[in-house]
Structures are given as C-alpha cells and as structure tokens.
C-alpha positions as CSV (number, residue, x, y, z in Angstrom):
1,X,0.0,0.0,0.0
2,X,1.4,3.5,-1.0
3,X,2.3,6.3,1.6
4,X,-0.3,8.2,0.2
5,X,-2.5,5.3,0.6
6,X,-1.8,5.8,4.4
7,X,-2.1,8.9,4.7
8,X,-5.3,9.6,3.7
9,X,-7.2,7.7,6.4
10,X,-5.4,9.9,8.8
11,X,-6.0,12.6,6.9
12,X,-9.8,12.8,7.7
13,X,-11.7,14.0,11.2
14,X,-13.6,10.8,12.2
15,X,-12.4,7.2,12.7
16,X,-11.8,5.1,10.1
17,X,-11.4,1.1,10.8
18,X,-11.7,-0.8,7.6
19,X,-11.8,-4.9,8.3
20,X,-11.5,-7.5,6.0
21,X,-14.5,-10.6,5.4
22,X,-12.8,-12.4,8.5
23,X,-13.3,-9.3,10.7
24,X,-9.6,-8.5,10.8
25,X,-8.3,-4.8,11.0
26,X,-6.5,-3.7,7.7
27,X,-6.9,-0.1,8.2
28,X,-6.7,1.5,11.9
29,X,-6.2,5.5,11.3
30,X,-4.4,7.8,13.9
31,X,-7.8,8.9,15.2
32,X,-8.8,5.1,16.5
33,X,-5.0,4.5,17.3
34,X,-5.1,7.8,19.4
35,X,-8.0,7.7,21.5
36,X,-7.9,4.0,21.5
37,X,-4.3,4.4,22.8
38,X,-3.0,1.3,20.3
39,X,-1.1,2.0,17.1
40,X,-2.1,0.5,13.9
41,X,0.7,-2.2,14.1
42,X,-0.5,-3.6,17.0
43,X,-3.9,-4.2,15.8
44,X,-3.4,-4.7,12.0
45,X,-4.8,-8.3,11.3
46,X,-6.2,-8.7,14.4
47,X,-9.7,-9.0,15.4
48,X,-11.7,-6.0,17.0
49,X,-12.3,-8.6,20.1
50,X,-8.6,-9.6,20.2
51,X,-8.1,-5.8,20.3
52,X,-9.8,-4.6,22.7
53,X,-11.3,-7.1,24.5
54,X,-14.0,-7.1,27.0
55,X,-13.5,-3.2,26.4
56,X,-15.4,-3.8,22.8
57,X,-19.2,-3.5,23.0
58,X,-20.8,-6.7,22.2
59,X,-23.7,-4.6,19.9
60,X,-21.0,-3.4,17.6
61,X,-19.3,-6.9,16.9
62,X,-22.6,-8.3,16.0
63,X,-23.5,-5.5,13.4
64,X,-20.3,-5.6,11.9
65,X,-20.7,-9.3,11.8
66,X,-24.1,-8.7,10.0
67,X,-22.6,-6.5,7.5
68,X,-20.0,-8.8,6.8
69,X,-22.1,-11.9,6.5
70,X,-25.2,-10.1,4.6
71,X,-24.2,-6.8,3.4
72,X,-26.5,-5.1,6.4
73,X,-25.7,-1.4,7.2
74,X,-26.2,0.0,10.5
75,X,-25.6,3.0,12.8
76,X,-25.2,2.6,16.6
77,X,-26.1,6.2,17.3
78,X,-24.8,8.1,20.7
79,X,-27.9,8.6,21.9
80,X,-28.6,4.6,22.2
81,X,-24.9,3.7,22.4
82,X,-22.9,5.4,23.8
83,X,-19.9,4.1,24.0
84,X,-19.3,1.0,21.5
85,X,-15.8,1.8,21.6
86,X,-13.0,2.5,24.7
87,X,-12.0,5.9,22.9
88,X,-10.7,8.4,25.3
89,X,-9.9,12.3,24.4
90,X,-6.0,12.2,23.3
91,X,-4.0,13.1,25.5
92,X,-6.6,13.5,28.4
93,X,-5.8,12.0,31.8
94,X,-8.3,10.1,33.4
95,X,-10.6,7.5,31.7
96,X,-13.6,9.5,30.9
97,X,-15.0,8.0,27.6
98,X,-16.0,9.5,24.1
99,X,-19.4,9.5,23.3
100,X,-19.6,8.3,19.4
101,X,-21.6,6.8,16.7
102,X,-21.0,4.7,14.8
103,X,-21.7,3.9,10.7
104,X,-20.8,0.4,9.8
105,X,-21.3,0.1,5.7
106,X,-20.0,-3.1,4.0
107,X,-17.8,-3.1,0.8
108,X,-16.6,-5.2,-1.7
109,X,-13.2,-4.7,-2.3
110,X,-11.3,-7.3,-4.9
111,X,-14.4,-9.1,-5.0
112,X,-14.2,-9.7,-1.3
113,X,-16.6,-8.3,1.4
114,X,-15.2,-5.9,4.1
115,X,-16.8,-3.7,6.5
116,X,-15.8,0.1,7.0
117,X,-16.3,1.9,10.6
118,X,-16.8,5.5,10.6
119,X,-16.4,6.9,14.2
120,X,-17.7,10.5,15.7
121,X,-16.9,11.9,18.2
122,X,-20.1,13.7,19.3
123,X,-19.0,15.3,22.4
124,X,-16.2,17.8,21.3
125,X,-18.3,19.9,18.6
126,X,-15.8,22.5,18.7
127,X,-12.8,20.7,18.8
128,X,-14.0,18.6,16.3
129,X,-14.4,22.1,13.8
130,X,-10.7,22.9,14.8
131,X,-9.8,19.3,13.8
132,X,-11.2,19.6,10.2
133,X,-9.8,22.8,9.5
134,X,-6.3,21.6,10.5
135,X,-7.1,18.5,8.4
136,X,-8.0,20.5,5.6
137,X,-5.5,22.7,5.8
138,X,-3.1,19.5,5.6
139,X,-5.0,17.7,2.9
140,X,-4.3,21.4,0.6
141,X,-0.2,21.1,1.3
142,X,-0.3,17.3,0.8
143,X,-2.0,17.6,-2.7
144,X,0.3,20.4,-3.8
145,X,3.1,17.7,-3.2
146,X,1.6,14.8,-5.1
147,X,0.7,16.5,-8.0
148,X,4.7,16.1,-8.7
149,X,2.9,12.5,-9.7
150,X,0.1,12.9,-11.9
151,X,-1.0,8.7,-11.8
152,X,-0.5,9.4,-7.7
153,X,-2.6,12.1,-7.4
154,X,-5.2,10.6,-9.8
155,X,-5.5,7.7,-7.1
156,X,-5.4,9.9,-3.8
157,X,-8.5,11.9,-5.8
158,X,-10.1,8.6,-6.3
159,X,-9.5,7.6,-2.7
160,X,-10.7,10.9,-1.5
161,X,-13.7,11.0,-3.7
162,X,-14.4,7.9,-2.5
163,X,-14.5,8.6,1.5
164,X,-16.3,12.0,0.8
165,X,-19.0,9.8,-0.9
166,X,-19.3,7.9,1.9
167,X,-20.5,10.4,4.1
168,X,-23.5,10.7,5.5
169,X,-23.3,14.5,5.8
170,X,-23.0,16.7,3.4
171,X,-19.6,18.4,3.3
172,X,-19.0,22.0,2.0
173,X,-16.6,24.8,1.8
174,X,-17.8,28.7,0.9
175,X,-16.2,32.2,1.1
176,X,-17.5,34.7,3.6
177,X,-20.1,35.9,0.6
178,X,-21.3,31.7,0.7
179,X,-20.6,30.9,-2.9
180,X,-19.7,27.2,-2.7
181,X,-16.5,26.2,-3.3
182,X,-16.5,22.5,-3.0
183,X,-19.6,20.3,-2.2
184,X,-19.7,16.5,-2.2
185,X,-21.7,14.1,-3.5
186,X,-24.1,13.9,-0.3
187,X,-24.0,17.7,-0.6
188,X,-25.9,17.9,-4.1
189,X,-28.1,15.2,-3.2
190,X,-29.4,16.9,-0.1
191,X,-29.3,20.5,-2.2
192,X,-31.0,18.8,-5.3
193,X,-27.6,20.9,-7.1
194,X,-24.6,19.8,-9.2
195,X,-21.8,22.5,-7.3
196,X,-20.6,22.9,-11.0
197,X,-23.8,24.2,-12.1
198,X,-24.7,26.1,-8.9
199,X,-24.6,30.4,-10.2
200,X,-22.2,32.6,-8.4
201,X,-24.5,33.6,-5.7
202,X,-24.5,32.6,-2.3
203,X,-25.9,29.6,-1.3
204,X,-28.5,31.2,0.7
205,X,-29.9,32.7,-2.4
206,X,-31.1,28.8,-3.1
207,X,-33.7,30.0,-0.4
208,X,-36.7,32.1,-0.6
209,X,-38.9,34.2,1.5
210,X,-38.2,34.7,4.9
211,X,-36.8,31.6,5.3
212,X,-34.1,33.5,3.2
213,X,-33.8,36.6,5.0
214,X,-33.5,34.6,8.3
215,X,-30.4,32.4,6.7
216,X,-28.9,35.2,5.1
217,X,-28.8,37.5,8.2
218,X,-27.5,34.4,10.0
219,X,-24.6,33.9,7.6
220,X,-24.0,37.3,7.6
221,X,-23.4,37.9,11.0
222,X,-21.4,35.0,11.3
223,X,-19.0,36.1,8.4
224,X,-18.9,39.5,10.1
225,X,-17.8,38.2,13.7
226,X,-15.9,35.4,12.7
227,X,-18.2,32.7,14.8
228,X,-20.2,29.5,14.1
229,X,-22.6,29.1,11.9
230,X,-25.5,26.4,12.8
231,X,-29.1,26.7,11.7
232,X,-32.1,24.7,10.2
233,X,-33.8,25.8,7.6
234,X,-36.8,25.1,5.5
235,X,-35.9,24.1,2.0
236,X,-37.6,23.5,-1.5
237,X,-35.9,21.2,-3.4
238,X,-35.7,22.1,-7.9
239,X,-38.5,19.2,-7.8
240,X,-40.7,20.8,-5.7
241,X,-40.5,18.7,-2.3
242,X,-39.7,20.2,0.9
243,X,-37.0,19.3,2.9
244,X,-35.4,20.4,6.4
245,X,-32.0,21.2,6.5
246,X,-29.4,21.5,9.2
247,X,-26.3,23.6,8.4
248,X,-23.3,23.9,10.4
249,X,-20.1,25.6,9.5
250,X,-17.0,26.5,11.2
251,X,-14.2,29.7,10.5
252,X,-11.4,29.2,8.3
253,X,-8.5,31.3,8.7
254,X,-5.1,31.8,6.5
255,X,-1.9,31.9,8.3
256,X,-2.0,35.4,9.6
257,X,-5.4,34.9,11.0
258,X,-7.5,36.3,8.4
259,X,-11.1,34.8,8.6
260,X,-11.0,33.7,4.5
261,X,-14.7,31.5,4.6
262,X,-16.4,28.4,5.9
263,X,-16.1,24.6,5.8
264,X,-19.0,22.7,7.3
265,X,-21.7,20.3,6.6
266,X,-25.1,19.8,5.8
267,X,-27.7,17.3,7.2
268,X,-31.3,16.3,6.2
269,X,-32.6,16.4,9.4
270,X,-36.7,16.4,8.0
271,X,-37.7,13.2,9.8
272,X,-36.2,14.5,13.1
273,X,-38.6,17.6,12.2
274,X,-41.5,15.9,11.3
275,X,-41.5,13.2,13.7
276,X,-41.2,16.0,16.6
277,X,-43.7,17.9,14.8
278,X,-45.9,14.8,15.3
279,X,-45.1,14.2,19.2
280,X,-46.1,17.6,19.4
281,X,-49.5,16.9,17.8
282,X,-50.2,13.4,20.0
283,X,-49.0,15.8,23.4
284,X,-51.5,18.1,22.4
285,X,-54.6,16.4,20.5
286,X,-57.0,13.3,21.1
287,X,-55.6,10.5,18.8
288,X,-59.1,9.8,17.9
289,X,-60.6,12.6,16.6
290,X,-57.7,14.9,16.8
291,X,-59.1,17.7,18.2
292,X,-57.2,19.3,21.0
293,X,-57.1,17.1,24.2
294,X,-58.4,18.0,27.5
295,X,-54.8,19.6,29.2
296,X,-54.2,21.7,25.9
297,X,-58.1,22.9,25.7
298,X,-57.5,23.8,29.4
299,X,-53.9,25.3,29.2
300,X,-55.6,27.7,26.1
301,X,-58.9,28.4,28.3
302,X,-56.5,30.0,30.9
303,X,-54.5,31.8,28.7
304,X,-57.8,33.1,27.2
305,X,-59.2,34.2,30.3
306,X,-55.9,36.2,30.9
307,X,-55.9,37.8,27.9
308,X,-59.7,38.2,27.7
309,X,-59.3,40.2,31.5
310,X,-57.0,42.5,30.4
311,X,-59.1,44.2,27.5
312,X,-62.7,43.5,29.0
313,X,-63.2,40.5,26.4
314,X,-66.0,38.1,26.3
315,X,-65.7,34.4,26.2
316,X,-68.0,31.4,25.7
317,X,-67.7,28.0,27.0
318,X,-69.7,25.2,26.1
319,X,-70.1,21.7,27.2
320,X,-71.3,18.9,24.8
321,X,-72.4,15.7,25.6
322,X,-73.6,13.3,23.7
323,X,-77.2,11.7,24.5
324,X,-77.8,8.2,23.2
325,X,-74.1,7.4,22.6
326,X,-74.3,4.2,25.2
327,X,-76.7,2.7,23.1
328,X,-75.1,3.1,19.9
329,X,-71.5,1.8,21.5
330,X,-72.9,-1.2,23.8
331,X,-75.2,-2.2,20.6
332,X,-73.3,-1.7,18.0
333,X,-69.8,-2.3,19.3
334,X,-66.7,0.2,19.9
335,X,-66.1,0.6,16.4
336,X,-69.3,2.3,15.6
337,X,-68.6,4.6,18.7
338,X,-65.5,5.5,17.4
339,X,-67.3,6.2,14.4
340,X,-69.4,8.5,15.5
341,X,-67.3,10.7,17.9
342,X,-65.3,11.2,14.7
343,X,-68.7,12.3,12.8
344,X,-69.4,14.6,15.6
345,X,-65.9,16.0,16.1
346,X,-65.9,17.2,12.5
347,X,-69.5,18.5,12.2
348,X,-68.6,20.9,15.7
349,X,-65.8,21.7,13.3
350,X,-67.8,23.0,10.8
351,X,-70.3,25.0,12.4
352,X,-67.8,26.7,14.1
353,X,-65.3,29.4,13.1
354,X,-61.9,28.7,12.4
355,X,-59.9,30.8,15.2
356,X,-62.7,28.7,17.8
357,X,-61.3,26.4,20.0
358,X,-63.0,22.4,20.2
359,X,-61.7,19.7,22.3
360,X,-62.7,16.2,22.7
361,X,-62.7,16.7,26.7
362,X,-63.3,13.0,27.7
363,X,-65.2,9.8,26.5
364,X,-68.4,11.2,24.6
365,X,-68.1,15.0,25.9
366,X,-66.9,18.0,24.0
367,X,-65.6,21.5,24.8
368,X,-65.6,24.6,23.0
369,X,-64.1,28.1,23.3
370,X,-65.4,30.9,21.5
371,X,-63.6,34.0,21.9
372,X,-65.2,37.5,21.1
373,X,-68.6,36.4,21.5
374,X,-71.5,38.8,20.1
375,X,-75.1,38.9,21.2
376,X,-77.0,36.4,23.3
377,X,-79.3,36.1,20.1
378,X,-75.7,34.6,17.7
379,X,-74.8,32.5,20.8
380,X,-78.3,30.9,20.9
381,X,-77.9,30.4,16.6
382,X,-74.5,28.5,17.2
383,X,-75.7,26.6,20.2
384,X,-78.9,25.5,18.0
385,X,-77.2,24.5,15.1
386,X,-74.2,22.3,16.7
387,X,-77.7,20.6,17.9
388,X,-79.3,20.4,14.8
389,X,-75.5,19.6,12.9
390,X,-75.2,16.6,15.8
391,X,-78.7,15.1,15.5
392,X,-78.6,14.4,11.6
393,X,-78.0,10.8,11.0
394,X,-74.9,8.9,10.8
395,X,-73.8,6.5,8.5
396,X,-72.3,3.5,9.8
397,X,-72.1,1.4,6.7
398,X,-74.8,-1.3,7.2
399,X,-77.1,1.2,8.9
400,X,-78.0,5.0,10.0
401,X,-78.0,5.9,14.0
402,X,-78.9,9.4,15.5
403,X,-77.5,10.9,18.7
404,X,-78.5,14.1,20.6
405,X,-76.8,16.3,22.4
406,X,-76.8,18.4,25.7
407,X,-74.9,21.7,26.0
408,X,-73.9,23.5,28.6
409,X,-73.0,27.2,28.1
410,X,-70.6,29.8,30.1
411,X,-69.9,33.2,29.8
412,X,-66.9,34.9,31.1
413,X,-66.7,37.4,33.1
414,X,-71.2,36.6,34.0
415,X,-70.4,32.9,34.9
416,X,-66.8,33.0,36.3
417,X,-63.9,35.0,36.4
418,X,-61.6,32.3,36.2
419,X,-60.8,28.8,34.8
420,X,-62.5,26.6,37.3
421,X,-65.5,28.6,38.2
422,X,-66.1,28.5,34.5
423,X,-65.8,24.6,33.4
424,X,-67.7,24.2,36.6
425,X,-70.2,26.3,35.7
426,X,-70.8,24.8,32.0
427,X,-70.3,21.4,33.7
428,X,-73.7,22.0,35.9
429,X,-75.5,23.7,32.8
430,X,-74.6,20.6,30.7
431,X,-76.4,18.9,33.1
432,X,-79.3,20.7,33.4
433,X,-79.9,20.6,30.3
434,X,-79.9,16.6,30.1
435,X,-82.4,16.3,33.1
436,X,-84.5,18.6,31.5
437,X,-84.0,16.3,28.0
438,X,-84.4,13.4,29.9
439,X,-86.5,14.0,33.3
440,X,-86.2,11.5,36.5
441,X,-89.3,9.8,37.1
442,X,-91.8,10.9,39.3
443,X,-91.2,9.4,43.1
C-alpha cells in the first residue's frame, strides 16, 4: 500500500477502521489509534475482540458481523450507544470515555466483502471544527506535493472522492459571501444541485422568502464576527419537495489569521422535524378525533381568560355531551362509537369558526371556546345548530344511527372570572340541560 494510501485515512476527522471478510483490521487511522491508545501495528490483522477485549461493545461486533455476512448497514447512534468503543480524548488524563456513533457500511473490495467503521466523536463539537480545519489545511499542502505524480494524485483523488461519498453529511466549503467552493456528492443530493452548475451567488440565495432573509442574516453575522454558523432551515428542493435542512459551518483562517470563509456540513434532518412535529401533535390532540385534548383545551382556556381580563373581552364555553351514545356503543360495538365521535368531532368543526377552539374533553363529551362572543341572540344560533349539525343521521355502513346532544354554556366574566369557576359552571349547565331532555321519574 502506498504512503499516500496511508495517509489519507489519517487525513480525515472521524475514525476510520476498515476490516476485512474475517473481521480482521487492515486499516486502523491515527484517530482510533489515538483515543484508543494502540497504534495500527499492534492491531493490523487482528480482530476487534482480540483488540480490545472485554473493552469492545458486544452490539458493535454483531452488526459488523451482519454487515460482513449479509451486506446489512447500521448505525449505533450516541444517543442509544454510547460508548461501542473505549475511545478516550488524546492526551486527556483520566478515563472518561468519548461518546460516538458509529456507521458500519460493507464493501466489496477485490471481490471480497469488508466492513468500514466510521467513528464521531459527538462530544467535542468545537474541537471537532478545529480538527477539520487543520485537516483540511493539511490535505491542501499534501495535494500540492503529489501533484509532482500525476498517476498518484489521480488515485489519492479517487480515494478521497471515494471517503467523501461515503458520508452521510453533506460536506461543504464557501467564502464569507457563501458561494460554494467544494460540495460532495451527499451535498448535491441533499441540495438537489450539481456545485458545478450552482450560479455565483450565495448559497443562501437557493432560499426564498423569509426563510431566506433569516439564513442570510445568520450567515452574515457569522462572516462579520468570525463565529459558528448552525441553523435549520426550511428548504424547497428544484422538484418541488420540501425538505429540512441543518447547516453547520465553522471559520477558516489563513496563516495570519484572516477569517478567509467556511467549511462545514449539511444534514437532512426532515424526519427528526416531522416526527417532533408529530409528538407535538399526539401531546397536544386526542388520537381519535384529533381535536385538542383535555390539558391543551384547558392550558388555552386560561391563557384566554388572561388575555380576555385584560381588554374587558367576552368568552363562551360550552359543554357537549352526547345523548344516546351508550346505546349506539354497547349495541353496535366500539367501532361504531368511534365512528361516531369522529362524525361529531368534524361537524362541531364545521359550524364553528376557524380561530374557535373544540376539544374532545373525555369519552363522549366536547368543549368549546369561543372568543369574542356577540349577542346572546348569535350565541343561541350557534348553540342550536351544533344541535341540529349533531342530531342528523350517521352513516355506519350497514345502517343510519342518531344521537343528541346536551350543552352546557358559560360566559366569562357573567359565569366566572376564572378557569374553574367557568368549566364548573358549564359542567352543571350541561347537566341541566340533560335532566331537562331526559327528566327522572316521578317518586
């Protein structure tokens, strides 16, 4: 294997340990070697449990094994595992360990199956930034030298390309105005843009609206002071899809300390977006009907109240329970229930506006908000057409069933002056209203 061949591995900011189909180290760079505290040649054909022992994480020898026996990629992220590895900060005393993750992609080299590790270190953000730069600043002077051999420097490109491919991150460079000057292939994939065909403009411009404004202020002020960039962003890929991006970018200074642009990388972080975007929904709705749930109808009735105190607003609250819906779920089964809470939930929708606030508050009862109430005559129209809107029939495939309703209304500031006085008030109203729909029998 050349010198450049063994270079490059050490060249680059994350761990590299390549193994062969029997699990045997071929390539250990200085960043294992260093925070494992072995060098290469102690390790080289050995495997990762002869290594390191009972030190090695029994989850990371079986995924390697799988990617070695059936081609599987995996990722043993920091959040689950921590610490696969027994890396240590260089030079560090004590015996405090890295937290990492872990990419473990198999390869076919000379028609035989290996496994490459790619370890981060995900505790040292900073450091890590003043790593790459160094790096980069090394892999410049180093290609100067090899381009004395054109054949050599046509395989350390081919190397390199190769790594950078590997990726998962998008990796850029860009001046302080942000016009690219190198992206990798991960980098164009997550852009939807060949760098080559990219216009000289900053990459921000690739924004729009204020999503653009926001980016380019932040980028700006970063290239002014000299500091770390890190944002997500909203962003619309040349195909139309929406995507969320994370950028994160670090200085780069000449010699003399002259801030001369960026180098950082680019993630597609939209699952981590929409899948918080959904825990926030299932906090805050009913998974049924998905109207807001009892806490979050409750957290907004107090806030309204505040808010309605302090400019002499009016506020209606009604209470909705459904009559007959025993029947339909004991005779028909849970199903049909369901069924029809879902029917009602979206005809309260509709006769309501859309800044009015509707919760499913707990098995068949409702609550609604209205803010900015009018006359007692408009609040008696809405309160007899949610009853009309609930009593038409409902189709439950192999037959219609009807259900009423009895509401219970409360006006702030008449009925209460806060919160509980308010629900308690619509409570008791809701159930006068259903004696009076359904009176007790005579004793």
């Amino acid at each position: 294997m050349t010198d450049c061949c063994h270079y490059l591995p050490d060249s680059i900011d994350l761990g590299l340990i390549l193994l062969d189909d029997d699990g045997r180290i071929q390539v250990w760079n200085h960043w294992i070697a260093e925070r494992v505290r072995l060098e290469s040649h102690q390790v080289t054909g050995r495997t990762l449990e002869e290594s390191l022992g009972s030190n090695l994480d029994p989850r990371l020898a079986l995924v390697v094994r799988e990617a070695l026996d059936f081609g599987w990629s995996a990722r043993l992220s920091h959040a689950l595992h921590p610490l696969p590895l027994p890396l240590y900060p260089p030079g560090a005393p004590g015996n405090e360990r890295i937290k990492q993750s872990i990419d473990i992609t198999p390869m076919v080299i000379d028609d035989q199956r290996h496994c490459l590790l790619q370890v981060r270190d995900v505790t040292e953000t900073v450091r890590r930034e003043a790593l790459l730069k160094h790096q980069a600043r090394q892999l410049r002077n180093d290609l100067q030298r090899l381009s004395q051999a054109q054949d050599e420097l046509q395989r350390s490109e081919m190397r390199f390309r190769e790594l950078t491919r590997l990726a998962p991150a998008g990796l850029f460079e860009a001046n302080l105005r942000g016009r690219l000057t190198f992206l990798n292939e991960r980098g164009e994939e997550i852009l939807g843009h060949l760098r080559l065909h990219l216009p000289d403009i900053p990459w921000t411009d690739l924004l729009s609206g204020l999503e653009k404004d926001r980016i380019t202020d932040a980028w700006r002020l970063a290239a002014e002071s000299g500091t770390r960039f890190a944002e997500d962003f909203r962003y619309t890929h040349p195909d139309g899809r929406f995507a969320w991006i994370r950028a994160e970018a670090g200085p780069v200074r000449d010699s003399e300390g002259n801030l001369n642009g960026f180098i950082g990388t680019l993630m597609d972080v939209t699952e981590f977006h929409e899948r918080a975007t959904r825990n926030e929904f299932r906090a805050n709705h009913d998974g049924l009907t998905s109207l807001l749930n009892r806490d979050r109808f409750e957290r907004h009735l107090r806030a309204a109240v505040s808010g309605a105190r302090e400019v002499s607003d009016r506020l209606a609250l009604l209470f909705i329970d459904l009559d007959g819906f025993k029947g339909i779920n004991d005779g028909h089964g849970h199903p049909a229930g369901d069924t029809v809470l879902k029917t009602v939930a979206g005809r309260i929708r509709r006769v309501l506006r859309s800044d009015d606030l509707v919760a499913r508050y707990g098995g068949d009862e409702f609550a609604v908000l209205i803010r900015g109430i009018g006359d007692e005559a408009t609040l008696g129209a809405i309160i007899g057409k949610l009853g009309q809107t609930i009593a038409l029939p409902i189709n439950l495939g192999h037959r219609h069933v009807r259900v009423g309703c009895s509401i219970g209304l409360a006006i702030y500031p008449e009925h209460g002056s806060d919160p509980t006085s308010l629900l308690h008030h619509a409570d008791q109203a809701m159930y006068r209203a259903k004696r009076g729909r359904n009176p007790s029998p005579a004793g």
